[in-house]
Structures are given as C-alpha cells and as structure tokens.
CHARMM internal coordinates of N, CA and C (Angstrom, degrees):
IC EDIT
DIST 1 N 1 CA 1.4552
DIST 1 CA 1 C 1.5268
ANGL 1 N 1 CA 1 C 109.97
DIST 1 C 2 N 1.4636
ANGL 1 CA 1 C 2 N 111.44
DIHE 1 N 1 CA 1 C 2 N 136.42
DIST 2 N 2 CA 1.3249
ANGL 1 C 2 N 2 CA 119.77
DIHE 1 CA 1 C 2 N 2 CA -171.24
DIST 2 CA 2 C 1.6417
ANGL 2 N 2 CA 2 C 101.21
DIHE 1 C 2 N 2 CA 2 C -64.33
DIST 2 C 3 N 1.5759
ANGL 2 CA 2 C 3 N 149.77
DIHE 2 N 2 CA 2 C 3 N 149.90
DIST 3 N 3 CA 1.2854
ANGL 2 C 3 N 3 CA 139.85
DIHE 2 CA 2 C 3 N 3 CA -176.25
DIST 3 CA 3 C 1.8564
ANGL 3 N 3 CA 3 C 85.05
DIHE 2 C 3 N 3 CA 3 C -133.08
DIST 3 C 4 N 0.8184
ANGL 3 CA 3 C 4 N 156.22
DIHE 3 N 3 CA 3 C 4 N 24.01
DIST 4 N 4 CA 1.5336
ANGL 3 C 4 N 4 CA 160.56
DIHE 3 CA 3 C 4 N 4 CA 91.66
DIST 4 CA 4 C 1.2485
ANGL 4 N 4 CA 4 C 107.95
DIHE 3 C 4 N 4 CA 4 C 11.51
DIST 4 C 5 N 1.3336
ANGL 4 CA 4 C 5 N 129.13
DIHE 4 N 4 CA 4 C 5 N -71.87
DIST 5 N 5 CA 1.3564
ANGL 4 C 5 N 5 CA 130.95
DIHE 4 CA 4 C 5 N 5 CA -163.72
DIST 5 CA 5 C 1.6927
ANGL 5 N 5 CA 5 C 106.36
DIHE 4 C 5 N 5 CA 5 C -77.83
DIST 5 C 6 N 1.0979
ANGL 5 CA 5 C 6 N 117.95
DIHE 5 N 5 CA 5 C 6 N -50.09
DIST 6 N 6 CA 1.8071
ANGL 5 C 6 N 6 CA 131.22
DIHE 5 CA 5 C 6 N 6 CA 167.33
DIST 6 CA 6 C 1.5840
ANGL 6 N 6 CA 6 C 102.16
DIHE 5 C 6 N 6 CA 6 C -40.36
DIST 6 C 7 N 1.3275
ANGL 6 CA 6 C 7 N 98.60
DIHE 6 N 6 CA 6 C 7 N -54.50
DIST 7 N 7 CA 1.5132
ANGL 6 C 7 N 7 CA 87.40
DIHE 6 CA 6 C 7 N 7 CA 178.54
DIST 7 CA 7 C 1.3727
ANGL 7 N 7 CA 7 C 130.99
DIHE 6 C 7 N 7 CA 7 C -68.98
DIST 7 C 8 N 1.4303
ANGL 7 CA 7 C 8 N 102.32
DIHE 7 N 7 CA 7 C 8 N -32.11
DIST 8 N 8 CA 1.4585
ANGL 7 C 8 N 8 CA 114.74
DIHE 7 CA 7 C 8 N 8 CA -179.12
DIST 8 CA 8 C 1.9793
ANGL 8 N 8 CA 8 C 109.85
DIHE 7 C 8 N 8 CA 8 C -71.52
DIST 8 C 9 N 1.1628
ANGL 8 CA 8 C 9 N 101.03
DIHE 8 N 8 CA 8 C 9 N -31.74
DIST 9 N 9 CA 1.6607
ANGL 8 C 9 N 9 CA 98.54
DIHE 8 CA 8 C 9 N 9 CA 154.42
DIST 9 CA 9 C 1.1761
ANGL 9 N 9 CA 9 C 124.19
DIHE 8 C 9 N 9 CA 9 C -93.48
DIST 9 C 10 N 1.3303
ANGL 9 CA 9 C 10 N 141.81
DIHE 9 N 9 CA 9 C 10 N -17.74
DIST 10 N 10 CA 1.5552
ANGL 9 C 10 N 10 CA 119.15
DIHE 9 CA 9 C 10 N 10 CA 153.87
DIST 10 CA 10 C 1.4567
ANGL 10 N 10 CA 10 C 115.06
DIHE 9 C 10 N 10 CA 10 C -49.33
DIST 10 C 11 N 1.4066
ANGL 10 CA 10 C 11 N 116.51
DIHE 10 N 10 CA 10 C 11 N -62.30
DIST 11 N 11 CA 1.8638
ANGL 10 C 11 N 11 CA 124.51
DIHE 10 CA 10 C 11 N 11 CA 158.99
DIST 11 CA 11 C 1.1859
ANGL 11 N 11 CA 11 C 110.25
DIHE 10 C 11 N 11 CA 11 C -16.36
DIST 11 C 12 N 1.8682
ANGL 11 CA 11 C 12 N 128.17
DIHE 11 N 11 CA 11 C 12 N -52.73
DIST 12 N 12 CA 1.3270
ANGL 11 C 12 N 12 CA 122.13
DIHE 11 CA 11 C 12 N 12 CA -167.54
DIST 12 CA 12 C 1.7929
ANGL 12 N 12 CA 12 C 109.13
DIHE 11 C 12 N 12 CA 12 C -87.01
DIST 12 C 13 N 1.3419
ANGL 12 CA 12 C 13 N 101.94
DIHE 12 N 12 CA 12 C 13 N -22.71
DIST 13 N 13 CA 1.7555
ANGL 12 C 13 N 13 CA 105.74
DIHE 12 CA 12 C 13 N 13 CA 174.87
DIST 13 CA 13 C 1.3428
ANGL 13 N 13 CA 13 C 105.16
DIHE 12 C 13 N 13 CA 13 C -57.42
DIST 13 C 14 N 1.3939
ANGL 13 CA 13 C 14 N 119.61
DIHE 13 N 13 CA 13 C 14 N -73.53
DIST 14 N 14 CA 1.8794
ANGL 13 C 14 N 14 CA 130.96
DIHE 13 CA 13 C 14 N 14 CA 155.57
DIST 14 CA 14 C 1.3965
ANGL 14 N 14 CA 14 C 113.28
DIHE 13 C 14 N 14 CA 14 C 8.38
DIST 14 C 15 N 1.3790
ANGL 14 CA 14 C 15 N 104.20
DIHE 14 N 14 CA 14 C 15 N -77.91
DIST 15 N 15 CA 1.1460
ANGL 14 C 15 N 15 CA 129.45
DIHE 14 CA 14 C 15 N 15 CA -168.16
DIST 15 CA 15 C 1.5090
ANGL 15 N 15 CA 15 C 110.99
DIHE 14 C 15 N 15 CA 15 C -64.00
DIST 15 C 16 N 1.5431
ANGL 15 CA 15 C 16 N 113.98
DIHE 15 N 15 CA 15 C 16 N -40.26
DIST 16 N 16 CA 1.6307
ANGL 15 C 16 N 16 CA 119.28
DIHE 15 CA 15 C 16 N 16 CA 157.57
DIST 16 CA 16 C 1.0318
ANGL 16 N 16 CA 16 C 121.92
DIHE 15 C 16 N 16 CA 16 C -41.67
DIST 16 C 17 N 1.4036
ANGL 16 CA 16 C 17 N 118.58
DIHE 16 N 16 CA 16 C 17 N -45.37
DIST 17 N 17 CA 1.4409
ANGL 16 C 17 N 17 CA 130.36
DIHE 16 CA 16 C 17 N 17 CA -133.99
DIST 17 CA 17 C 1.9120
ANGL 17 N 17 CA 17 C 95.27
DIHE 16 C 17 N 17 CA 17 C -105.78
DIST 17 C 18 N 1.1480
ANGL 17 CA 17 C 18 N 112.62
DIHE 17 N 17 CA 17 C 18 N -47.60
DIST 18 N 18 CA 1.7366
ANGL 17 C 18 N 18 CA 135.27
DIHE 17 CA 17 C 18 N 18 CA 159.15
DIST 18 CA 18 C 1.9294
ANGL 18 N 18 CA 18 C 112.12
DIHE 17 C 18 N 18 CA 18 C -54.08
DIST 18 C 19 N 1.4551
ANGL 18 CA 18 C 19 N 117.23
DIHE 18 N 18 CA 18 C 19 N -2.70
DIST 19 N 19 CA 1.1035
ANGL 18 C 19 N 19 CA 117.51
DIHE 18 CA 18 C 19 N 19 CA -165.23
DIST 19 CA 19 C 1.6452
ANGL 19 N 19 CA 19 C 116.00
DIHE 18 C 19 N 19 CA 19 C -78.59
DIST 19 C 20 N 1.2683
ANGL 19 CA 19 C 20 N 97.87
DIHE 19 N 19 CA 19 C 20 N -61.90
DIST 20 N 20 CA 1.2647
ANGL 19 C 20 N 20 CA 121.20
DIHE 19 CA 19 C 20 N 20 CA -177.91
DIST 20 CA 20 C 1.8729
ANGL 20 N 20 CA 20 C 114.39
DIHE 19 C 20 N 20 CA 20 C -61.91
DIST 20 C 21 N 1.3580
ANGL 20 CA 20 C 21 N 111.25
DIHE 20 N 20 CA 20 C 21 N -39.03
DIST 21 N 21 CA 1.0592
ANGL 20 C 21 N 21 CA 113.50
DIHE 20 CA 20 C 21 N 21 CA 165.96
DIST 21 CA 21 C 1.2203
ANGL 21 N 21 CA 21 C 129.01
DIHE 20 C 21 N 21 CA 21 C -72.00
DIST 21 C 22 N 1.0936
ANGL 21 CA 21 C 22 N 113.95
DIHE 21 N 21 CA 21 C 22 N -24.00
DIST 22 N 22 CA 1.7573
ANGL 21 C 22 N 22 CA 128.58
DIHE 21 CA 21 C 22 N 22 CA -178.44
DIST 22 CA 22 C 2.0193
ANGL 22 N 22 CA 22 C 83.40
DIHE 21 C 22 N 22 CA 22 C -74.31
DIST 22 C 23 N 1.0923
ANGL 22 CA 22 C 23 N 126.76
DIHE 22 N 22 CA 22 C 23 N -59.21
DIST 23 N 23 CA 1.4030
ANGL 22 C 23 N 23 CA 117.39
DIHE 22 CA 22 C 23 N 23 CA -161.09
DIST 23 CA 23 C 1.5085
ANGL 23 N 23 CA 23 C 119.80
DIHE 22 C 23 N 23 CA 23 C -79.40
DIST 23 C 24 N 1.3753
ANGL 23 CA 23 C 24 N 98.67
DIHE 23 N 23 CA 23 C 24 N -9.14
DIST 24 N 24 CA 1.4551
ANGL 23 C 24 N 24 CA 96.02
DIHE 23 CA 23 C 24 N 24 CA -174.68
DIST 24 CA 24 C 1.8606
ANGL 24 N 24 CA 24 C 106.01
DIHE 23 C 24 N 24 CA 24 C -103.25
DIST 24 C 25 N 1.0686
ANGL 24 CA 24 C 25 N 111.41
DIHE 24 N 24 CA 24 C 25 N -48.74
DIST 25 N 25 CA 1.4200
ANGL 24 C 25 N 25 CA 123.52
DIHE 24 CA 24 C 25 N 25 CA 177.45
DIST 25 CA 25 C 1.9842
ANGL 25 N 25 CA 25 C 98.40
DIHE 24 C 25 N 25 CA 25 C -36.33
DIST 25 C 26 N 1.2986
ANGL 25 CA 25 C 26 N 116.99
DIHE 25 N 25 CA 25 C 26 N 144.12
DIST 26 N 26 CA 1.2830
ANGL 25 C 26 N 26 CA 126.45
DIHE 25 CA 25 C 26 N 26 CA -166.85
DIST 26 CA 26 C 1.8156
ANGL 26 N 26 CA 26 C 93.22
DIHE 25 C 26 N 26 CA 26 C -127.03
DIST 26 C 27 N 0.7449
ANGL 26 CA 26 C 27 N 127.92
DIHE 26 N 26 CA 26 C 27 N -45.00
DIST 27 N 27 CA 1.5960
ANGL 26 C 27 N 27 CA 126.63
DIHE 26 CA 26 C 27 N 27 CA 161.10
DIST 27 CA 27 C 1.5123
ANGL 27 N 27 CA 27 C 124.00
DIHE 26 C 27 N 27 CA 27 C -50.04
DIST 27 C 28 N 1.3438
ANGL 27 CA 27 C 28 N 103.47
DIHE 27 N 27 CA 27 C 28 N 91.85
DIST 28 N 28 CA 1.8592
ANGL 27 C 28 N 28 CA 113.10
DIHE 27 CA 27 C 28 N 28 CA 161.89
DIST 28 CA 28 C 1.1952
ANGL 28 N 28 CA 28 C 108.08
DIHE 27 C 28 N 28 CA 28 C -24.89
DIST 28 C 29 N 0.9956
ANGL 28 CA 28 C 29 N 140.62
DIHE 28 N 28 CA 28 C 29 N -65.23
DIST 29 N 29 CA 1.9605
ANGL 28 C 29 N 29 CA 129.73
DIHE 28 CA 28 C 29 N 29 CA -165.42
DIST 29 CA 29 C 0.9064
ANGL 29 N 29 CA 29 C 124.51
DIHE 28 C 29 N 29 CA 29 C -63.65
DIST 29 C 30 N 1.7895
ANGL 29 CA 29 C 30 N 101.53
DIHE 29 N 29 CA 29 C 30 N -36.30
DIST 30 N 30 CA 1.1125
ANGL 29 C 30 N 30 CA 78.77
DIHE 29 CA 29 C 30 N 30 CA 171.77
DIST 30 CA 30 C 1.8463
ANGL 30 N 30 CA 30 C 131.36
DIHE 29 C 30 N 30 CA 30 C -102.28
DIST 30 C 31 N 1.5678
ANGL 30 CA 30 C 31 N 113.41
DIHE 30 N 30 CA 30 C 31 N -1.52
DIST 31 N 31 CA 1.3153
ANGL 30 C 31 N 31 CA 97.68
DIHE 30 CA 30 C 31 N 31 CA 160.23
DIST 31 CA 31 C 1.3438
ANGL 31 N 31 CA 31 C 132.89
DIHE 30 C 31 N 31 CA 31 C -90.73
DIST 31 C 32 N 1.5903
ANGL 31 CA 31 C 32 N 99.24
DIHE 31 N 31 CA 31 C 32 N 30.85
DIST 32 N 32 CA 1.7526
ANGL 31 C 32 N 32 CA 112.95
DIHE 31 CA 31 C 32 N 32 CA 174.14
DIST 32 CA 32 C 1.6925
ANGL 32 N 32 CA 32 C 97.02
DIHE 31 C 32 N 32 CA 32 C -89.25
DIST 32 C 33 N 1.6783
ANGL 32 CA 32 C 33 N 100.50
DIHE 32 N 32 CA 32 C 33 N -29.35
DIST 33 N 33 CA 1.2637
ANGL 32 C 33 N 33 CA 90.28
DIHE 32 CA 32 C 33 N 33 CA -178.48
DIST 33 CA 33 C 1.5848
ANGL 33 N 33 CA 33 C 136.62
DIHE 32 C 33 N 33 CA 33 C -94.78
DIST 33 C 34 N 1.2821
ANGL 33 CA 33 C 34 N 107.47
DIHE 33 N 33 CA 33 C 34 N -0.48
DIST 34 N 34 CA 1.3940
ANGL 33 C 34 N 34 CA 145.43
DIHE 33 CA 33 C 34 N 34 CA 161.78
DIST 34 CA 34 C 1.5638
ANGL 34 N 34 CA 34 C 102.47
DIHE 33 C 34 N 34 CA 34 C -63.85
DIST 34 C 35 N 1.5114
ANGL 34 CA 34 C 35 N 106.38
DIHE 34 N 34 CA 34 C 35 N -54.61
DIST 35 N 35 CA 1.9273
ANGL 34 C 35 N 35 CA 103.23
DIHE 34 CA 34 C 35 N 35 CA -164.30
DIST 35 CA 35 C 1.3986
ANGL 35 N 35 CA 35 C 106.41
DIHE 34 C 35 N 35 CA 35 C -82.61
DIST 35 C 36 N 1.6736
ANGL 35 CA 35 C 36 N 112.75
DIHE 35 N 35 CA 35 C 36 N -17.60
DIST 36 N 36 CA 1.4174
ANGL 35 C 36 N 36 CA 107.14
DIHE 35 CA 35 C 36 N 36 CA 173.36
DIST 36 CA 36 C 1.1686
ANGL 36 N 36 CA 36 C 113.41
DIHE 35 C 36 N 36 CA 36 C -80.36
DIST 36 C 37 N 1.3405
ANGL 36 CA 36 C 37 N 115.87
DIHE 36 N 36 CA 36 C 37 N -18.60
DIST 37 N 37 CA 1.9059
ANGL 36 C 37 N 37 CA 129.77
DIHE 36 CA 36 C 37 N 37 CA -179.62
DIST 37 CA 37 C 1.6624
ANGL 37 N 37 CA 37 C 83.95
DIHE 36 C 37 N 37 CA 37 C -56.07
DIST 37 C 38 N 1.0537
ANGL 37 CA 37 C 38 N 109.95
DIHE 37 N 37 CA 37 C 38 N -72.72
DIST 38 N 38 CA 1.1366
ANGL 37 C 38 N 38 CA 117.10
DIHE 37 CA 37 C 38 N 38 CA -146.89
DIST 38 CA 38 C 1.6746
ANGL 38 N 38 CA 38 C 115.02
DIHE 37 C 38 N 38 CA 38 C -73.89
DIST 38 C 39 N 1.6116
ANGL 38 CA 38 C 39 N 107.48
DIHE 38 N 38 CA 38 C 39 N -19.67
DIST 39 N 39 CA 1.5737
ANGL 38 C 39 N 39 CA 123.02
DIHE 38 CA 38 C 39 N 39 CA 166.30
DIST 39 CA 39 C 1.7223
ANGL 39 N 39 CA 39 C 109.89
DIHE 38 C 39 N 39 CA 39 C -64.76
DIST 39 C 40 N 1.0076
ANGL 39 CA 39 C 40 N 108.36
DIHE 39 N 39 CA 39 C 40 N -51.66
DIST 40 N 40 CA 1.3824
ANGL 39 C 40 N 40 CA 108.52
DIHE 39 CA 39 C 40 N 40 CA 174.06
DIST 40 CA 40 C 1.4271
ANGL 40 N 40 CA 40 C 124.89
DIHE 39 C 40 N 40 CA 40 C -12.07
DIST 40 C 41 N 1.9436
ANGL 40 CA 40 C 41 N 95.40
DIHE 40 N 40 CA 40 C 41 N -81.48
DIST 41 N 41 CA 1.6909
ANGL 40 C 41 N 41 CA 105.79
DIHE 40 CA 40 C 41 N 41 CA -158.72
DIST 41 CA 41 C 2.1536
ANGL 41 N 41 CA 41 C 92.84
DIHE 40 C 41 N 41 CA 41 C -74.21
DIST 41 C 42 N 1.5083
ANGL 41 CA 41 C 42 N 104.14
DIHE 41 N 41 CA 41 C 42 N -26.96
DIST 42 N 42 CA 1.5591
ANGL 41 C 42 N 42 CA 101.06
DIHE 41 CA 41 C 42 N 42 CA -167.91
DIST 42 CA 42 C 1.4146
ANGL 42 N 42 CA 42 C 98.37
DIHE 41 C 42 N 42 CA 42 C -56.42
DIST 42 C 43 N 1.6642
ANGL 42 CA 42 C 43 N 135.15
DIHE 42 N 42 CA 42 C 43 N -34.94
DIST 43 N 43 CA 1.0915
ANGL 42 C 43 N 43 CA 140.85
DIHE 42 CA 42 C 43 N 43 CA -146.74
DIST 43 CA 43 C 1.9945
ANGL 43 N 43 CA 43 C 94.93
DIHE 42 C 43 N 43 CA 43 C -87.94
DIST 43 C 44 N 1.1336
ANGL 43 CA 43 C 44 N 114.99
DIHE 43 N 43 CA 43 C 44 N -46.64
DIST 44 N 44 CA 1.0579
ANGL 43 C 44 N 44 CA 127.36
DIHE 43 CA 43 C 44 N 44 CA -178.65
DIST 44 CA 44 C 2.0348
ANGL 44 N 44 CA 44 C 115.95
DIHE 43 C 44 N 44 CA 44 C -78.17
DIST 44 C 45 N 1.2527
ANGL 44 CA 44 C 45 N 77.80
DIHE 44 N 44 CA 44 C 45 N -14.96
DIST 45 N 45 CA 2.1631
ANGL 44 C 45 N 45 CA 86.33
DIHE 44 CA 44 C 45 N 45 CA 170.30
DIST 45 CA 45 C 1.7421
ANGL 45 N 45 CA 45 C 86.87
DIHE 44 C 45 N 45 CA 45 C -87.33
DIST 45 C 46 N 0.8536
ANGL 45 CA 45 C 46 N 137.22
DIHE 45 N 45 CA 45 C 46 N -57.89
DIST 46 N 46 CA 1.6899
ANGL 45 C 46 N 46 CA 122.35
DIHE 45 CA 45 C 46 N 46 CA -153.10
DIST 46 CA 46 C 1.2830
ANGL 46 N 46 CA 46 C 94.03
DIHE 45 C 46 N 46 CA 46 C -94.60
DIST 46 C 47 N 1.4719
ANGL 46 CA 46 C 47 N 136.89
DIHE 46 N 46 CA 46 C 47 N 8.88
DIST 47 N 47 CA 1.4532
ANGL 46 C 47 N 47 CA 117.34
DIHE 46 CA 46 C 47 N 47 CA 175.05
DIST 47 CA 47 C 1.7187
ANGL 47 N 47 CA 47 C 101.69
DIHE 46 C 47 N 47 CA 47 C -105.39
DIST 47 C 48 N 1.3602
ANGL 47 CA 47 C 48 N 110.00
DIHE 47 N 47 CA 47 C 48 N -29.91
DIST 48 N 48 CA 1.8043
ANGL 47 C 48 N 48 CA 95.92
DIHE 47 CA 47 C 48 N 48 CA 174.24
DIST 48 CA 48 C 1.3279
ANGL 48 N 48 CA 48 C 99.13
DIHE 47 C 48 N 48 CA 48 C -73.57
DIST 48 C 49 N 1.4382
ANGL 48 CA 48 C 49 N 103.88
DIHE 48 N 48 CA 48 C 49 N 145.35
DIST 49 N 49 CA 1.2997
ANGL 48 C 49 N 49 CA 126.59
DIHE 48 CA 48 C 49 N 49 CA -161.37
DIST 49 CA 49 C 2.1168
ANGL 49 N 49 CA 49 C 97.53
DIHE 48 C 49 N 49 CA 49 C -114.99
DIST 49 C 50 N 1.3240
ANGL 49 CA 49 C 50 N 108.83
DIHE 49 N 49 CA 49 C 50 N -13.99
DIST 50 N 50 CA 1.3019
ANGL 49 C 50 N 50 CA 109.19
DIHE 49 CA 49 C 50 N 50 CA 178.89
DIST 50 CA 50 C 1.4875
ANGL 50 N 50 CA 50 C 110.61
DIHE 49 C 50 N 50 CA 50 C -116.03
DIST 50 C 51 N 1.4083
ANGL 50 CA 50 C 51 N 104.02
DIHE 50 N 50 CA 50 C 51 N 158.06
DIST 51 N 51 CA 1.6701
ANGL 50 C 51 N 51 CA 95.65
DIHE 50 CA 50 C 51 N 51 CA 156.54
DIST 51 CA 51 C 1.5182
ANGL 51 N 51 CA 51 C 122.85
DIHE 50 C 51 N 51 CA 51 C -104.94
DIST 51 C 52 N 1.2430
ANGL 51 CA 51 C 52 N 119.39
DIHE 51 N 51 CA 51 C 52 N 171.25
DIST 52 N 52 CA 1.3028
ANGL 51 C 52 N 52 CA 141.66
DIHE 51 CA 51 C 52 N 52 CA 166.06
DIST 52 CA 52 C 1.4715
ANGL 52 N 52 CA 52 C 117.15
DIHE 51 C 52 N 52 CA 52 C -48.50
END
COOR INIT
IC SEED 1 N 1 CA 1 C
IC BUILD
C-alpha cells in the first residue's frame, strides 16, 4: 500500500492543528516558530522521493 496519501494527511492534520495558533498568536517569533514547526516535516514530505 502506497503510505503517500497517510502522509499527505497527517501533513494536513499538522497543519490543522498549527492553524489557529499561527493566526491568533500576535508575536513574530513566535509564529516563525510555529511555521518552521510546521515547515519542517512539509519540507521533508516533498523531499523523500520514495515510500515506506
């Protein structure tokens, strides 16, 4: 079974879950550090090139 798509919705749960805080928080640092939370694993979903 392809795990592509699993991943691509855990990524979108993340991204749910990182939402509200990214918009509500009024402090720059810290939602640089929220979008890098969240840049991380996105950066590492489109850079493996294989699956599991």
């Amino acid at each position: 079974m392809k795990r592509r798509p699993i991943k691509l919705f855990a990524l979108l749960l993340l991204a749910l879950f990182f939402l509200p805080y990214i918009l509500k928080v009024q402090e720059w640092d810290l939602i640089l550090l929220l979008v890098a939370g969240l840049a991380l694993p996105a950066g590492d979903f489109l850079s493996s090139g294989q699956d599991d």
